[in-house]
C-alpha positions as CSV (number, residue, x, y, z in Angstrom):
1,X,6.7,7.5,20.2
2,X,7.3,5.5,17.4
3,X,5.8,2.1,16.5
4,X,6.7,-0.9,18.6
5,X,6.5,-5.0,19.0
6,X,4.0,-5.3,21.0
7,X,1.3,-6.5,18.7
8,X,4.1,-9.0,17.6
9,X,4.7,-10.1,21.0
10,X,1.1,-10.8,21.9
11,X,0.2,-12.8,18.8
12,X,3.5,-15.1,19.6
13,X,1.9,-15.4,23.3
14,X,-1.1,-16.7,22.2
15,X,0.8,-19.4,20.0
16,X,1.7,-18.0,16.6
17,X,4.5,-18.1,14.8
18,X,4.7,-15.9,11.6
19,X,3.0,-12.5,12.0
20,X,2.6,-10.5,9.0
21,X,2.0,-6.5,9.2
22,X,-0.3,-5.4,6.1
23,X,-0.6,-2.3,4.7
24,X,-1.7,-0.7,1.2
25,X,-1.3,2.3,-0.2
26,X,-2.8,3.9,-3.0
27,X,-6.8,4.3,-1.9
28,X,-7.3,8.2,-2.8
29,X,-5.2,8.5,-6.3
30,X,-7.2,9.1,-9.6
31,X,-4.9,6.8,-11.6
32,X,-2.4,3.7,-11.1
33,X,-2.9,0.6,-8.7
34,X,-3.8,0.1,-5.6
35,X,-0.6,-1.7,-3.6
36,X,-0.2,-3.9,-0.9
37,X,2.6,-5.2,1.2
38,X,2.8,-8.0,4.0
39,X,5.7,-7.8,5.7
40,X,7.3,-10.8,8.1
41,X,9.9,-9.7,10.6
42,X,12.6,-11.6,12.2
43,X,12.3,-10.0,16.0
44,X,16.5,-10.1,16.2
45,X,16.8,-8.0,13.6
46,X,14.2,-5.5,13.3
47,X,15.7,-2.0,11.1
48,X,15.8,1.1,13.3
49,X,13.8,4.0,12.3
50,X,10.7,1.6,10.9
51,X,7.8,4.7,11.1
52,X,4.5,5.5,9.2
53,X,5.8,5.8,5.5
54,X,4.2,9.1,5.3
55,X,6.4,10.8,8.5
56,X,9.5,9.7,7.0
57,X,11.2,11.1,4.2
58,X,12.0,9.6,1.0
59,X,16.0,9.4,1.9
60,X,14.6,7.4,5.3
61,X,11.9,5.5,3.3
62,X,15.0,3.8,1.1
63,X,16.9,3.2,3.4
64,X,14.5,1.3,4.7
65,X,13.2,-0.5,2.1
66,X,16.5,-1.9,1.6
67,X,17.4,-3.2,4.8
68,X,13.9,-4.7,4.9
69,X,14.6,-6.1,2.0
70,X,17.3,-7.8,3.3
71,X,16.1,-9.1,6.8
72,X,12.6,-9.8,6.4
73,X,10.1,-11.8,4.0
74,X,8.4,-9.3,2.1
75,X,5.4,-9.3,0.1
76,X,4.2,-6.9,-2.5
77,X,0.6,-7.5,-4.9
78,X,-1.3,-5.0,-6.7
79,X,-5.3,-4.7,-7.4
80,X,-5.1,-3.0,-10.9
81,X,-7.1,-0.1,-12.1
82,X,-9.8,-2.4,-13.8
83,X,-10.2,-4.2,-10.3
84,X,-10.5,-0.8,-8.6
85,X,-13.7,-0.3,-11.1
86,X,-15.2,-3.5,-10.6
87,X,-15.1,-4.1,-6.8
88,X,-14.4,-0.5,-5.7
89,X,-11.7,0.8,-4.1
90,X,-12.0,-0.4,-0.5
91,X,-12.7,-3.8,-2.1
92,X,-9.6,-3.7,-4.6
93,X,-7.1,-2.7,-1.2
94,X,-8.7,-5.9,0.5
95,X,-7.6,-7.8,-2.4
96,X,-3.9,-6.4,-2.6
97,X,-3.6,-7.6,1.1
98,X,-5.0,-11.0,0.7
99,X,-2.8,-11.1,-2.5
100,X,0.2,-9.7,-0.7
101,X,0.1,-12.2,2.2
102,X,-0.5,-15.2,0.0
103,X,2.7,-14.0,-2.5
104,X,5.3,-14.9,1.2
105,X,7.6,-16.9,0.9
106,X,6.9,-18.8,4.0
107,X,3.0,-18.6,4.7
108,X,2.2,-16.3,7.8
109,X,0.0,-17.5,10.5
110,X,-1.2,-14.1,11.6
111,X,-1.8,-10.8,10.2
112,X,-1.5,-7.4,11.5
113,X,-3.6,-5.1,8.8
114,X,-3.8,-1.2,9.2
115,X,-7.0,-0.2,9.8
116,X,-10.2,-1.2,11.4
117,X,-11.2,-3.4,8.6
118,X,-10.2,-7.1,7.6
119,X,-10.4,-8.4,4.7
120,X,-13.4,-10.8,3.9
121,X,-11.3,-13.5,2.1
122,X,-8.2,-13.7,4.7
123,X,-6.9,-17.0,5.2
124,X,-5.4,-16.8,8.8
125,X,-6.8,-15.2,11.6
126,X,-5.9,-11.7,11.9
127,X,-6.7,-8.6,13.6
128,X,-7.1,-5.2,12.7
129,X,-4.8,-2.3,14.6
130,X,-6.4,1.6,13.5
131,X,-3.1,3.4,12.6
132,X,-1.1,0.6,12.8
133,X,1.6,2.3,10.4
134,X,2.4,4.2,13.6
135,X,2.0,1.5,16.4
136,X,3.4,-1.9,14.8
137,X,6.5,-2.1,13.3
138,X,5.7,-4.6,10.9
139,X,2.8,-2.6,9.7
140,X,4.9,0.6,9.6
141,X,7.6,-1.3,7.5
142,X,4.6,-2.9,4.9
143,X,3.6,0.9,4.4
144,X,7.5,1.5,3.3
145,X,7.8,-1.0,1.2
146,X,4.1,-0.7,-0.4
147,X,4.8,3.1,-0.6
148,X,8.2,2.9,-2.5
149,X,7.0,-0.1,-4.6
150,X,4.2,2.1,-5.6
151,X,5.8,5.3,-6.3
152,X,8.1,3.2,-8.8
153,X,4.9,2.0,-10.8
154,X,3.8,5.9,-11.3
155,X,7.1,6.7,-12.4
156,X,7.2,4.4,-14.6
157,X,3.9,5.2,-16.4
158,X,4.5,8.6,-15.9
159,X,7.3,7.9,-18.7
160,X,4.4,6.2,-20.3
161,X,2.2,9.1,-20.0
162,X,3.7,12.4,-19.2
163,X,2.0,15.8,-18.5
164,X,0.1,14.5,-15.6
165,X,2.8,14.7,-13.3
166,X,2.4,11.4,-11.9
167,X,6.2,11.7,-11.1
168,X,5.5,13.7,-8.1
169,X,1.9,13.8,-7.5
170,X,1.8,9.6,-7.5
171,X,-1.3,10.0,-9.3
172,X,-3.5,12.0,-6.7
173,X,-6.0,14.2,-7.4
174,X,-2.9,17.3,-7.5
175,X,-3.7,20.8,-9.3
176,X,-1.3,19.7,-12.3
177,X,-2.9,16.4,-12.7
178,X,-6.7,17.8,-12.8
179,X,-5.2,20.6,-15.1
180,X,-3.9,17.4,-18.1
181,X,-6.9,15.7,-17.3
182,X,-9.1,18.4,-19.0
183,X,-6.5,19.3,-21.7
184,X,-5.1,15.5,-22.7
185,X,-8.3,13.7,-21.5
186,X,-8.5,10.5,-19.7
187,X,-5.6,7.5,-20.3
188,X,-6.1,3.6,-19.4
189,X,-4.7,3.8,-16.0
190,X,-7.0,6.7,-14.7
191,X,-9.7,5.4,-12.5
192,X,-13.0,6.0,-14.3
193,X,-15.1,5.8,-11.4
194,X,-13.7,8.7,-9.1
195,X,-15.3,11.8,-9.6
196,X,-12.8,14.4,-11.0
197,X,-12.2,10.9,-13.8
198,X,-15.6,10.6,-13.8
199,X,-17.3,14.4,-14.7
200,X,-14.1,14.5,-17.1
201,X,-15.5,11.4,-19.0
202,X,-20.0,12.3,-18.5
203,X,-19.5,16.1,-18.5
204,X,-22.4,17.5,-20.7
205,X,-21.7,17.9,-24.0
């Protein structure tokens, strides 16, 4: 079974209006952004085939972010690499969210957010719903469009930076990508905190 409404339908029970699913992506990478989306959907015209990012394929995932695009009020925010260092990660993916529901165009009254954590600086009330890419279908399509809008900031600093294969490994932790870090060393985008950065950067001389 694929995601549902449910969620959705409760919260406009109980008296809301605008539900937002949120969703980041980009936690475990050693390098680039961490990426939120909040994603409003109108409930008469909700994209078929809205799934976890991750069980869909890329051909699926833009399609998707395209007809999302079109129907829905989407949101996308980054916490940069510098954040990520300063607050730590799980810190830096609360920010995205909070950044990512405040960039809508029309203000959400309720939030959906993946996981079983909120955010300490949310606005509106929200609840948390564990693997809510695969239960709600505005979570599930927030993971698309954080996902693709993600994968296009790798590629692009992949141009920026090539030999780390950020093109296909996204910046995670891949056997390539721990290969250039020990032969072209550290750029501005890898995250100096996490370990494989990290040893690369203290190893004893």
């Amino acid at each position: 079974m694929g995601p549902d409404f449910e969620f959705e339908r409760d919260a406009y029970a109980r008296g809301y209006m605008r539900v937002a699913g949120v969703d980041e992506v980009g936690r475990g990478p050693l390098a680039g952004p961490v990426t939120a989306a909040a994603v409003v959907l109108d409930p008469s015209r909700i994209p078929d085939g809205l799934n976890d990012s991750k069980k869909l394929s890329k051909k699926a995932r833009e399609r998707l972010y395209e007809e999302i695009m079109q129907v829905a009020d989407v949101s996308i925010a980054h916490a940069s690499v510098a954040e990520i260092e300063e607050l730590n990660i799980l810190r830096a993916s609360h920010l995205a969210m909070v950044r990512a529901l405040d960039g809508l165009k029309q203000p959400a009254d309720f939030a959906l957010v993946d996981g079983n954590m909120l955010p300490r600086d949310l606005k509106i009330k929200a609840q948390t719903v564990i693997k809510g890419d695969a239960r709600s279908q505005s979570i599930s399509a927030a993971s698309i469009m954080a996902k693709i809008c993600r994968d296009y900031v790798m590629l692009s600093l992949a141009q920026q930076h090539p030999g780390y294969g950020w093109e296909t490994n996204m910046g995670y932790g891949s056997k390539r990508h721990i290969e250039a870090l020990r032969n072209l060393g550290v750029t501005p985008h890898h995250r100096r905190l996490f370990k494989p950065v990290h040893n690369m950067l203290y190893q004893e001389k």
